[in-house]
C-alpha positions in Angstrom: 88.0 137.0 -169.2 84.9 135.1 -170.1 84.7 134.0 -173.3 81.5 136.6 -174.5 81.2 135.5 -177.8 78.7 134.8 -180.1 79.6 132.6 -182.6 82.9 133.2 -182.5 82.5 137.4 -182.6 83.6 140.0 -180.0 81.1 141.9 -178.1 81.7 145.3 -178.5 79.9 147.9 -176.4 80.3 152.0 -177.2 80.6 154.4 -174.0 79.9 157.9 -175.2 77.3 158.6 -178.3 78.8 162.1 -179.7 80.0 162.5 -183.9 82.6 160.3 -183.8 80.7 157.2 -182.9 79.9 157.0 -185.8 83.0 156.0 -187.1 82.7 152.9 -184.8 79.5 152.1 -186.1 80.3 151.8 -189.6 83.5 149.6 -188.8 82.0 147.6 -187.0 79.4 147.4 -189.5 81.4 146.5 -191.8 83.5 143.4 -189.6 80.1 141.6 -188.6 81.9 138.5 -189.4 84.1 139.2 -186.2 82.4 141.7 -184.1 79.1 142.5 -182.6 77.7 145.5 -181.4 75.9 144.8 -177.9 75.3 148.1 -176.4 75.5 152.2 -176.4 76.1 153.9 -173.4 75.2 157.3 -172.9 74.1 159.9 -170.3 71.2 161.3 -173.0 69.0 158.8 -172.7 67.9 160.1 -176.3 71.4 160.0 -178.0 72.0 155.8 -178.9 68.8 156.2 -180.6 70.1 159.6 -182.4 73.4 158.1 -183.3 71.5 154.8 -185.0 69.3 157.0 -186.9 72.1 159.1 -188.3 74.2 156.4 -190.2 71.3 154.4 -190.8 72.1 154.8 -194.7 75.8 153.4 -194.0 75.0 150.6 -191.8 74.5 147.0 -194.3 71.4 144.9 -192.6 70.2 147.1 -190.4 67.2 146.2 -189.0 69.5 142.8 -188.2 72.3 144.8 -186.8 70.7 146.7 -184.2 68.7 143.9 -182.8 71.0 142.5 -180.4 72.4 146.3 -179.1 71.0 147.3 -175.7 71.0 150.9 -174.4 72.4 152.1 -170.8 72.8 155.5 -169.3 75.2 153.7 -166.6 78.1 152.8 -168.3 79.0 150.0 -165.3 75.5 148.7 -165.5 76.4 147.6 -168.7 80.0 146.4 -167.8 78.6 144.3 -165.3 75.4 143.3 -166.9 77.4 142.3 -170.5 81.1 141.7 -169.6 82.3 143.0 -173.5 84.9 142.0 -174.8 85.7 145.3 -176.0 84.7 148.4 -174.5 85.3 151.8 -177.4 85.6 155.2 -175.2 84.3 158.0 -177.2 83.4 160.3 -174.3 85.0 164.2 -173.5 88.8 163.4 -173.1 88.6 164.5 -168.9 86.5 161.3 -168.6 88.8 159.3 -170.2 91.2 157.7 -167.0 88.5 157.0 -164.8 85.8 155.5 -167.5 88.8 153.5 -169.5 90.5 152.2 -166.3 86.8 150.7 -164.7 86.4 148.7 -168.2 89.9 147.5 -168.0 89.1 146.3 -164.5 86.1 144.9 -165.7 88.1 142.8 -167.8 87.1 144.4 -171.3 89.9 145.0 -173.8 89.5 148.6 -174.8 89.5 150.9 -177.7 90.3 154.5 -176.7 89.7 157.8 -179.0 92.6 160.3 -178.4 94.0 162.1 -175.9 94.8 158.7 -173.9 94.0 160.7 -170.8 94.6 164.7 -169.3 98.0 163.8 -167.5 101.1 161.7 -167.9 100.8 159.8 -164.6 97.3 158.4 -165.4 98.4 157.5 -169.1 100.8 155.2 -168.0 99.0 154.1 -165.2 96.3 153.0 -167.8 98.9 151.1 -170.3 100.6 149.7 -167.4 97.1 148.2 -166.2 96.4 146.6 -169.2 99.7 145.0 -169.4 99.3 143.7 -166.1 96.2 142.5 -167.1 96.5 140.4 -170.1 94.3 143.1 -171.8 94.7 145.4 -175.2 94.6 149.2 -175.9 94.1 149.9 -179.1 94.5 154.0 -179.5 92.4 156.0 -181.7 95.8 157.4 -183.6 94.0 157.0 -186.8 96.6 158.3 -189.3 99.2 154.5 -188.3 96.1 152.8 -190.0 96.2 155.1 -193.5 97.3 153.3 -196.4 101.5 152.5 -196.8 101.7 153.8 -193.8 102.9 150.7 -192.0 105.2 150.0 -195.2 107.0 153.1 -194.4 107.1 152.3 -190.9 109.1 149.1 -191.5 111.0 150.4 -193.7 112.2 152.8 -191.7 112.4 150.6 -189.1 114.9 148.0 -190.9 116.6 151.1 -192.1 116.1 150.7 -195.8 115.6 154.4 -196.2 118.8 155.7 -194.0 119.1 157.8 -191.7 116.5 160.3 -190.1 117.8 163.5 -190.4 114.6 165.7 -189.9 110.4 166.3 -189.9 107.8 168.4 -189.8 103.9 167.9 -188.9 101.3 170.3 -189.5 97.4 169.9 -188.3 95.3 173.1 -189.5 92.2 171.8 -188.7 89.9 174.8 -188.3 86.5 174.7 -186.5 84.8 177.7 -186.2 84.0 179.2 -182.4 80.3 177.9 -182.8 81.7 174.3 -182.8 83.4 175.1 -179.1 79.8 176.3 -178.2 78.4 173.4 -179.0 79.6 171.9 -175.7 80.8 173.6 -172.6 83.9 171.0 -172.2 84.9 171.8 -175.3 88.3 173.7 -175.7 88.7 173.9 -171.7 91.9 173.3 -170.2 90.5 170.4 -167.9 88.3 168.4 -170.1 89.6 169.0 -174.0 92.6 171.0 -174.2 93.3 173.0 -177.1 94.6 172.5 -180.8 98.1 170.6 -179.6 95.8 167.9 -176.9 93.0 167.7 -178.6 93.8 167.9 -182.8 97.6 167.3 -183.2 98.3 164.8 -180.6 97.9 161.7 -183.0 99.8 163.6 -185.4 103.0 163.3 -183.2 102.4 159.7 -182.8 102.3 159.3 -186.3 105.6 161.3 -186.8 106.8 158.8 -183.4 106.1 155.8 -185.7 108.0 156.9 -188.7 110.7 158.4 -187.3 110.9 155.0 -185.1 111.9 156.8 -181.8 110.7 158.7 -179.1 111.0 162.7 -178.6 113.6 163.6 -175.6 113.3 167.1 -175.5 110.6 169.8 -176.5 110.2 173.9 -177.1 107.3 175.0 -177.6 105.1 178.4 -178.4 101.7 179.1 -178.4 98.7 181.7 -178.5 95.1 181.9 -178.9 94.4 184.2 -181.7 90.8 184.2 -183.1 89.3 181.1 -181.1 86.7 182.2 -178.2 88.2 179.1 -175.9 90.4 178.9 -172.7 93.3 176.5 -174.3 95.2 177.7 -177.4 94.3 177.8 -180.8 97.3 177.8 -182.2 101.0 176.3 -181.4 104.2 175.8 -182.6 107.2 174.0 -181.7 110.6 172.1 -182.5 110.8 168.4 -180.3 114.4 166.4 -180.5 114.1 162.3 -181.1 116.6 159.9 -179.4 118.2 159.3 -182.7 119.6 162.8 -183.0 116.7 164.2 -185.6 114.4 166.9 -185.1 110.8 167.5 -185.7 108.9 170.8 -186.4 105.2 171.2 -185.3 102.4 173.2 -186.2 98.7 173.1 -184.9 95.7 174.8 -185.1 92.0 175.1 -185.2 92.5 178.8 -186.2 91.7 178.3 -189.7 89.1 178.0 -191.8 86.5 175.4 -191.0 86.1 173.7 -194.3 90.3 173.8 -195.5 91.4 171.1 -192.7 94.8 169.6 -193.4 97.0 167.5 -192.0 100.4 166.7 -193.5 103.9 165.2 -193.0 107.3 165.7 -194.1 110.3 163.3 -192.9 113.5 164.0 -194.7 115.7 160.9 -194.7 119.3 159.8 -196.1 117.6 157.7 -199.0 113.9 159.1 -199.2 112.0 162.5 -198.9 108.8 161.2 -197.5 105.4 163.2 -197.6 102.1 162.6 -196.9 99.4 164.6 -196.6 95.4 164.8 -196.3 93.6 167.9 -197.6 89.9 168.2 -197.4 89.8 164.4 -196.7 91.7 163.6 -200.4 95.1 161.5 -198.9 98.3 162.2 -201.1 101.4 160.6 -200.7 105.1 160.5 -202.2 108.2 158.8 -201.5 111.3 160.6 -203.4 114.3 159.3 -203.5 117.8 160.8 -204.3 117.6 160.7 -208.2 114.3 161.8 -208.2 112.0 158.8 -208.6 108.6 158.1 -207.2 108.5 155.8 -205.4 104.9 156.1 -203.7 102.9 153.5 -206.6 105.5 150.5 -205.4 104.5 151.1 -202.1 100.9 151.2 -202.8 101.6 147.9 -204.7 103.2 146.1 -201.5 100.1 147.2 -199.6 97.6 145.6 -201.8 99.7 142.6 -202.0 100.0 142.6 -198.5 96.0 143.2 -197.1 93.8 143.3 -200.4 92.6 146.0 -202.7 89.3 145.7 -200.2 90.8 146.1 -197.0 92.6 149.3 -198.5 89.4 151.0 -199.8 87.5 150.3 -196.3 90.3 152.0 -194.1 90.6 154.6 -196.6 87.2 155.4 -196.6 87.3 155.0 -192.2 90.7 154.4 -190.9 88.5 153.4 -187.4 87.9 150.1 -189.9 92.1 149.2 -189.5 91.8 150.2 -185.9 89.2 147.3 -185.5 90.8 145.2 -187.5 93.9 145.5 -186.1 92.8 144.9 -182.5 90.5 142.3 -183.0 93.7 140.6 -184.7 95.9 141.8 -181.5 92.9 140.0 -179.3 93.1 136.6 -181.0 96.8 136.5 -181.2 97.8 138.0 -178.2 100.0 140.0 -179.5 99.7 144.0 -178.9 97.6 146.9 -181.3 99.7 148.6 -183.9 98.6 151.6 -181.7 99.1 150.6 -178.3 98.8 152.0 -175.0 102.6 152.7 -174.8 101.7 155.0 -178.0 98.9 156.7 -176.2 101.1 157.6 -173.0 104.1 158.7 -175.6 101.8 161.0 -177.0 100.3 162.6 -174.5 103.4 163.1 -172.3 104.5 165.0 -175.8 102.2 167.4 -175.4 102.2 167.6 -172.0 106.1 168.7 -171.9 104.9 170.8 -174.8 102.8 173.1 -172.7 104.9 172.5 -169.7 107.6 174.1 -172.2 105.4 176.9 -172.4 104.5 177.4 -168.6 108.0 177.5 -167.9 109.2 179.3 -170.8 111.9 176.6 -171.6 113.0 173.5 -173.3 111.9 170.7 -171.3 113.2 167.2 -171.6 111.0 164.1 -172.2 109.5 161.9 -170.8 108.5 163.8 -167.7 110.1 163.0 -164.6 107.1 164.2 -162.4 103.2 164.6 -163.4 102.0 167.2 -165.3 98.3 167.7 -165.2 96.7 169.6 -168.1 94.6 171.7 -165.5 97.5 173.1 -164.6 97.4 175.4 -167.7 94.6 177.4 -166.5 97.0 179.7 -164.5 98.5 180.8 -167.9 97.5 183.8 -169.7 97.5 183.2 -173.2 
C-alpha cells in the first residue's frame, strides 16, 4: 500500500454515518497525533454533516479537525479517489462482506463493527483475505479493550489462575420495538439478525478470549416474546470449549430499554472471575480461593502497564483501545488484539447457535458447511 500519510498519521475514512459513528469520531479525535480523519461516506447525502454536528461538543479543535474530511455517497469513489489507510465499516451488518472485502482489495486496513459478516463462509473468506494481503482487521468486539481485561487474558493464558472449569455470559440489552422501527433492516433475519447476531455476539468473543479456547459444540433455544421483529428477542444456550469447560448464554433485547447489562462469570481452579457493566458503570472482581480481592492489583498492573490516561479514554470509549490497538498492529505488523480470526469465531458461534435451533440439536463447531443467516427466515419462532 501507498504510504497515505500526513505527517506521519493514518488516513482514516468512515463508511456508514448511523449512532455508532460516533464513537469513531471521538477516538479518533482523541489520537490526532496518529490518525486523521479524511472522509464520511454515506448514502444520505445529509447524514456526514448530521453526524459532525452531533458530537461537535466532544470533538477537541474542531473547526481544525474537520477541515481536511471530504464527504462521498460512493463509498469506492472515495477508495479510489483517497486510498485510506484505514477504512471503519459502520454500515447495516448485510453490507458488511461485500463493502469490507472492496476496501481490503483496495488496499485499506480495516476496522469492522460487529457481526464480521451474515455467514461463516464469507467471514473467513474476509480474514483469510487480509492475511493474504498483508492487511489488518481490527473487530469491533469492544468488551477485549475494557480495562484488566487483557490482564486476565494473560493470565489465563499462562495459566496462573488454573484450570477453566466453567462460564456464563449474559447481554440484556433491551431496546424498545420503536428502535427496530427506526430502520426497516433492523431486526431482519438477512440484514441484522436478532439479540444473539446482533447484541451478544461480542460477548462470546469476550468469553473466547478468557477462557483462551474456542467453542466445539453448541445447544441452543430461542423465542421472540415481546419484540415486534422477525429474528429472536430472546435466546439461551450451553456451548462446550476445546478444553473441556462449558459456557452458559443468555441474550436479549426483551428488556427494558434503559436497564442494559452485560456481564460475565468464568469459574476457574484459582479465581472466580466477574465482570460486569450495568447502565454503562463497569464492575469487576477477581476472587480467589480464600476469599481475597483481587480486582485493585489488577487495576494496578494496568496503569502500570498503559497509563492512568489511556485507561480513563477507553473507559470512557472502548472504540479509543480499538484504534489504538490497530494503529499499533499497523506500524508493527503484528495483528489487532481483535482480529479477523476473532470475528469469523464469533460469528460461526452464533451461526451453529441458530443452526442448533433449525435443527433442533447440538451442533458441533466450527461448521463444516455454510450457514447463511437468511436461512432462518423459514423458522417459526
Amino acid at each position: 500500500m501507498e504510504d497515505n500519510t500526513e505527517n506521519n498519521r493514518l488516513k482514516v475514512a468512515i463508511i456508514g454515518c448511523g449512532r455508532v459513528s460516533e464513537k469513531h469520531i471521538r477516538a479518533i479525535n482523541r489520537l490526532s497525533d496518529r490518525l486523521i480523519l479524511c472522509a464520511l461516506v454515506d448514502t444520505n447525502p445529509d447524514a456526514p454533516s448530521h453526524l459532525l454536528s452531533s458530537c461537535r461538543k466532544k470533538i477537541k479543535k474542531y473547526a481544525e479537525f474537520t477541515a481536511s474530511i471530504k464527504n462521498y455517497i460512493d463509498y469506492k469513489e472515495m477508495l479510489s479517489d483517497l486510498k485510506p489507510d484505514i477504512v471503519a465499516i459502520t454500515v447495516p451488518s448485510g453490507l458488511h462482506f461485500q463493502v469490507a472485502k472492496d476496501c481490503l482489495q483496495s488496499g485499506s486496513h480495516i476496522l469492522l463493527e460487529k457481526p464480521m459478516t451474515m455467514s461463516n463462509k464469507t467471514s473467513r473468506e474476509l480474514y483469510q483475505l487480509a492475511d493474504s494481503l498483508g492487511l489488518c482487521i481490527a473487530m469491533g468486539h469492544i468488551y477485549r479493550y475494557f480495562p484488566i481485561v487483557s490482564l486476565i487474558h494473560e493470565d489465563m493464558a499462562s495459566g496462573a489462575l488454573g484450570k477453566v472449569g466453567h462460564g456464563s455470559v449474559v447481554v440484556r440489552w433491551g431496546h424498545d420495538n420503536d428502535y427496530y422501527k427506526q430502520a426497516a433492516w433492523r431486526g431482519t433475519w438477512r440484514s441484522d439478525g436478532g439479540a444473539l447476531m446482533n447484541q451478544t455476539v461480542h460477548a462470546l468473543d469476550l468469553m473466547c478470549y478468557l477462557m483462551n479456547d474456542d467453542a466445539l459444540k453448541v445447544k441452543g433455544m430461542m423465542a421472540r416474546r415481546f419484540r415486534d421483529m422477525e429474528a429472536e428477542d430472546t435466546a439461551m444456550g450451553v456451548y462446550q470449549f476445546g478444553n473441556g469447560a462449558l459456557c452458559q448464554v443468555e441474550g436479549t433485547t426483551a428488556t427494558f430499554p434503559n436497564d442494559h447489562e452485560a456481564s460475565f462469570f468464568i469459574n476457574a481452579e484459582k479465581a472466580a472471575i466477574r465482570i460486569s457493566l450495568h447502565k454503562g458503570k463497569p464492575s469487576y472482581s477477581i476472587i480467589t480461593p480464600k476469599g481475597k480481592n483481587l480486582a485493585f492489583r489488577y487495576l494496578r498492573r494496568y496503569i502500570k502497564k498503559f497509563g492512568l490516561s489511556y485507561l480513563i479514554s477507553v473507559a470512557k470509549n472502548p472504540h479509543y483501545g480499538i484504534y489504538t490497538d490497530l494503529q499499533r498492529a499497523i506500524t508493527t505488523r503484528t495483528s489487532p488484539i481483535a482480529d479477523g480470526r476473532s470475528g469469523y469465531i464469533a460469528v460461526d458461534m452464533v451461526l451453529g447457535f441458530y443452526r442448533s435451533v433449525a435443527k433442533n440439536t447440538e451442533i458441533e463447531l466450527p461448521l463444516a458447511s455454510e450457514f447463511k443467516i437468511e436461512e432462518m427466515e423459514k423458522l417459526e419462532l
